[in-house]
C-alpha positions, 0 to 999 in steps of 0.5 A: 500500500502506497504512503496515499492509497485508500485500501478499497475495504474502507473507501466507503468511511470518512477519511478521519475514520479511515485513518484511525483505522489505518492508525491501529493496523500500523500500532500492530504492524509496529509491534505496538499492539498484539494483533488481539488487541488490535482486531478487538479495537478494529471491530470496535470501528465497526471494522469486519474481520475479514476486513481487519486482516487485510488492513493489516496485511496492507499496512505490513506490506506498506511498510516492508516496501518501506524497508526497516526503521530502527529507532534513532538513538534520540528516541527515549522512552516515557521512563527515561525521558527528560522534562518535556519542553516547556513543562517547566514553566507550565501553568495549572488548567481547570475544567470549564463548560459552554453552551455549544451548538448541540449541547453542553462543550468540555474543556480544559481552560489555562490562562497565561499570566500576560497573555500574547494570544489564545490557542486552541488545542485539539486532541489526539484520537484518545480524547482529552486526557491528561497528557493533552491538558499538559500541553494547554498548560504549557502553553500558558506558561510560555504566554498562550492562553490555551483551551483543549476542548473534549470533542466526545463532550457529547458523549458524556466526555472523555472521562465517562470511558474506562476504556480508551479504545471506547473513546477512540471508536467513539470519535470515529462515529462522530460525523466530520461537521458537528467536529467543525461546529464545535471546533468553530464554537470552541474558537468563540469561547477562546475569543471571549476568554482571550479578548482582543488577542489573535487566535490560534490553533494545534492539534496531534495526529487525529487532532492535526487532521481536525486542524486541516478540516478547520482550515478546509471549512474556512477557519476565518478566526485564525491567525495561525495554526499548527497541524502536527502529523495530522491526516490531510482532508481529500482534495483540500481546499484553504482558501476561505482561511487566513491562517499562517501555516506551520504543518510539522512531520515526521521522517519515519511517518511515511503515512502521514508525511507522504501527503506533505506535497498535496499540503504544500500545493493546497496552502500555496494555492490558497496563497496562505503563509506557510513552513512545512517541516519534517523532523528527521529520526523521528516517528508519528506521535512523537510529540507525546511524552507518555507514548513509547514514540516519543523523541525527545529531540524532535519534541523540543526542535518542533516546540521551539518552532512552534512558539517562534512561529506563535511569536510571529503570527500571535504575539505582535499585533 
């Protein structure tokens, strides 16, 4: 399977849905989940077995083309990892709620002492947890007020399931729009709790693909955004946006970072200020400190550019 192709076993499901799938058929191939577990959490998308096994069989095949990718010797593990950057400075959040387009919206609020602009964050395809709500933290700390909203808010929240792969399978069956409506609402909310500061937004992995959605649907609030690996929307296009663009990869992602191109065309088309960056040695979901792909490097190389990038597109009016 080529770093684009569409395995025809999911064609007929939303390309988000499409991508967790593809996400826990990689987890598997990657040793990272037993091939049990990833069956189970594949039928809990509504995947069939028979469907399951050629996802897998199309991931493994996708990756032996790929030849091997041994960890590089900047990959740590959770245990031995250094303090994630900008954890040092990173402020308290609180949980907070609003009125949203079809019921009551969850989130995690953290107010910067001296805020120099407001950031949504939105989540990976585990929902809000706490590793999410560390990275609002930090961005108040290093000067962004920051809101990451639980797009399973409607479902009760993140918290209400004891089972993430629950959580996971559930944001799969959320149709894309009410995602853009919320996202959209959540913008709002930041607006009134940020006044008069430019607004921003990042997202990881299922989150960075949400930030691409936004963008896609207009995202007309936005001065800048920051799709971290997340999977690009078919035959974007950003016009309706005036975001300044920064969309980070990983080398060891060829998934994700093979639709690099098509993002780059589809931002220049829309003559939107753009920077895309691929760290090198380092996989998908590196910048999540609790997973075991995490790359302590690449993490402080992309938060570094990602505050650089705020400084320039948030902070100076």
């Amino acid at each position: 399977m080529s770093t684009t192709a569409k395995p025809r076993i999911l064609a007929s499901v939303t390309p988000l849905r499409r991508y967790i799938a593809e996400e826990i058929a990689t987890d598997h191939v990657d040793g990272l989940l037993t091939r049990r577990e990833a069956m189970r959490r594949l039928a809990l998308l509504g995947v069939s077995t028979a469907a399951a096994t050629a996802l897998i069989a199309a991931c493994s095949e996708r990756q032996e083309q790929a030849g091997p990718t041994a960890p590089s010797s900047t990959t740590t593990t959770p245990s031995d990892a250094a303090q994630p950057p900008g954890m040092a400075g990173a402020l308290p959040t609180e949980p907070i709620t609003w009125p949203g387009p079809h019921g009551e919206l969850q989130a995690a609020w953290a107010q910067a002492a001296s805020p120099r602009g407001g950031v949504l964050v939105i989540h990976e395809n585990k929902g809000l947890n706490d590793w999410v709500r560390s990275v609002a933290g930090r961005l108040a700390g290093a000067g962004y007020s920051a809101l990451a909203v639980d797009l399973l808010s409607e479902e009760g929240g993140t918290g209400s399931f004891q089972d993430p792969a629950q959580a996971t399978a559930a944001l799969a069956k959320v149709p894309p729009d009410r995602f853009t409506r919320d996202l959209n609402s959540s913008v709002a909310e930041l607006q009134l709790r940020a006044p008069g500061q430019k607004i921003a937004v990042v997202g990881f992995c299922f989150g960075g693909g949400l930030v691409w959605q936004l963008l896609n649907s207009g995202g007309l609030r936005l001065s800048a955004a920051v799709p971290f690996y997340g999977p690009l929307p078919d035959n974007p296009d950003f016009a309706g946006s005036k975001a300044a663009v920064l969309a980070i990869y990983a080398a060891l992602d060829p998934r994700v970072t093979g639709s690099q191109p098509a993002a780059k065309a589809a931002l220049e088309r829309a003559g939107l200020v753009n920077e895309i960056v691929v760290e090198p040695n380092a996989d998908h979901a590196f910048f999540n400190d609790t997973g075991t792909r995490y790359n302590a490097a690449a993490a402080a190389d992309a938060w570094q550019r990602l505050l650089d990038w705020f400084g320039r597109y948030l902070a100076r009016q």
